[in-house]
BALOBA-1460 file (C-alpha; in Angstrom, 3 decimals):
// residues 57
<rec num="1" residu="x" x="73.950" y="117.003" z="112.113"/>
<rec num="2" residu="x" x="73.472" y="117.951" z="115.890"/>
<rec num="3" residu="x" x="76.833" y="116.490" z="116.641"/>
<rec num="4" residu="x" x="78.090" y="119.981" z="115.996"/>
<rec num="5" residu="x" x="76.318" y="122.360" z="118.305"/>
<rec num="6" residu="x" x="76.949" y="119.470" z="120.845"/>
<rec num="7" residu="x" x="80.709" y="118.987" z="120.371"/>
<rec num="8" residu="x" x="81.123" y="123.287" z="120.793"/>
<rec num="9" residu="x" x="79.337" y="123.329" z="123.659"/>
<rec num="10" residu="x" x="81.280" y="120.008" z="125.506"/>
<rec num="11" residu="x" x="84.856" y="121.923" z="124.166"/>
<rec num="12" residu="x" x="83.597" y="125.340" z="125.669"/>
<rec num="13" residu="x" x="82.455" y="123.455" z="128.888"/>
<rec num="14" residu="x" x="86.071" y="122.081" z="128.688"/>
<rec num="15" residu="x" x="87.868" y="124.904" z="128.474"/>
<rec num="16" residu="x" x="85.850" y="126.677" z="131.264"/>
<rec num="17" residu="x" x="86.370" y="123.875" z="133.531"/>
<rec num="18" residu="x" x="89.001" y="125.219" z="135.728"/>
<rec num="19" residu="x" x="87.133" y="128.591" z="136.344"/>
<rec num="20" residu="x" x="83.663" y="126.706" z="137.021"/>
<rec num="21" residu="x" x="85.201" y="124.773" z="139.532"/>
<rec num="22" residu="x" x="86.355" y="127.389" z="141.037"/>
<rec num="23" residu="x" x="83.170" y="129.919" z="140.528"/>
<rec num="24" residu="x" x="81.448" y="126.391" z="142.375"/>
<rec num="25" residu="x" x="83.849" y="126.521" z="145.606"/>
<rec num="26" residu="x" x="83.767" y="130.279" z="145.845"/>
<rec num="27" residu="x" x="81.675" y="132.619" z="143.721"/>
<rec num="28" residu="x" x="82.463" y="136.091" z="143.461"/>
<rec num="29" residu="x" x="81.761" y="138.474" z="140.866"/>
<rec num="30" residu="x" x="85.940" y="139.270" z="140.216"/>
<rec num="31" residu="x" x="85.725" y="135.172" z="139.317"/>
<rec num="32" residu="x" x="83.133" y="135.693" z="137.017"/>
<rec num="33" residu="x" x="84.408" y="138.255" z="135.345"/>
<rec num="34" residu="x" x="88.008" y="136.517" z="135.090"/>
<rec num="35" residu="x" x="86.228" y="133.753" z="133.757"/>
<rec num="36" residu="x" x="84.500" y="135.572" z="130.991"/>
<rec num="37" residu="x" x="87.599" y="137.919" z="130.196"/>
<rec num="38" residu="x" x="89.807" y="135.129" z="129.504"/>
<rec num="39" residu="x" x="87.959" y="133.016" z="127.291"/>
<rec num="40" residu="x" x="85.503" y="134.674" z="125.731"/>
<rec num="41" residu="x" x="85.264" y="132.039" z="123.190"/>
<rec num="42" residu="x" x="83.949" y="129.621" z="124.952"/>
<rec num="43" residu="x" x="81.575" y="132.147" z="126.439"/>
<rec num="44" residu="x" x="80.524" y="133.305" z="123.170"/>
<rec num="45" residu="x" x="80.017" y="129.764" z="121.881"/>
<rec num="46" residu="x" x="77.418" y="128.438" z="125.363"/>
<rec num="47" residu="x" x="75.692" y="131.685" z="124.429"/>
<rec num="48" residu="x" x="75.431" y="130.813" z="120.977"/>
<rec num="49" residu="x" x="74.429" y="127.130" z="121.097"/>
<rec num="50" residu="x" x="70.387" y="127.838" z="121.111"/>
<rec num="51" residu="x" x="70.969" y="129.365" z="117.790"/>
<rec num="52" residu="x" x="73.239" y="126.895" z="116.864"/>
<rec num="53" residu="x" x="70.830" y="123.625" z="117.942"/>
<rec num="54" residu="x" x="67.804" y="125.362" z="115.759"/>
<rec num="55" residu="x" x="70.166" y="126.265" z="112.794"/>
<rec num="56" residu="x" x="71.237" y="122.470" z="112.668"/>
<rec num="57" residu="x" x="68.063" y="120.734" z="113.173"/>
């Protein structure tokens, strides 16, 4: 049952998309913290997959 912690992780990548491109072209530390103040979700959930992956092994 991996496809779980998988699908989170491509839906969180998803949803950070926009920000990661731009955090790619020009990082500054205002992006990054834009980037983890509006979806903080998504951030939760890429910090969370290790846990997740072990839990559904």
């Amino acid at each position: 049952m991996r496809v779980l912690p998988i699908g989170l992780a491509l839906l969180a990548l998803l949803d950070l998309r926009p920000e990661l491109q731009l955090l790619a072209d020009h990082f500054t530390l205002t992006s990054l913290w834009f980037a983890l103040l509006y979806h903080p979700l998504a951030v939760t959930v890429l910090i969370l997959t290790p846990d997740l992956w072990r839990r559904y092994r």
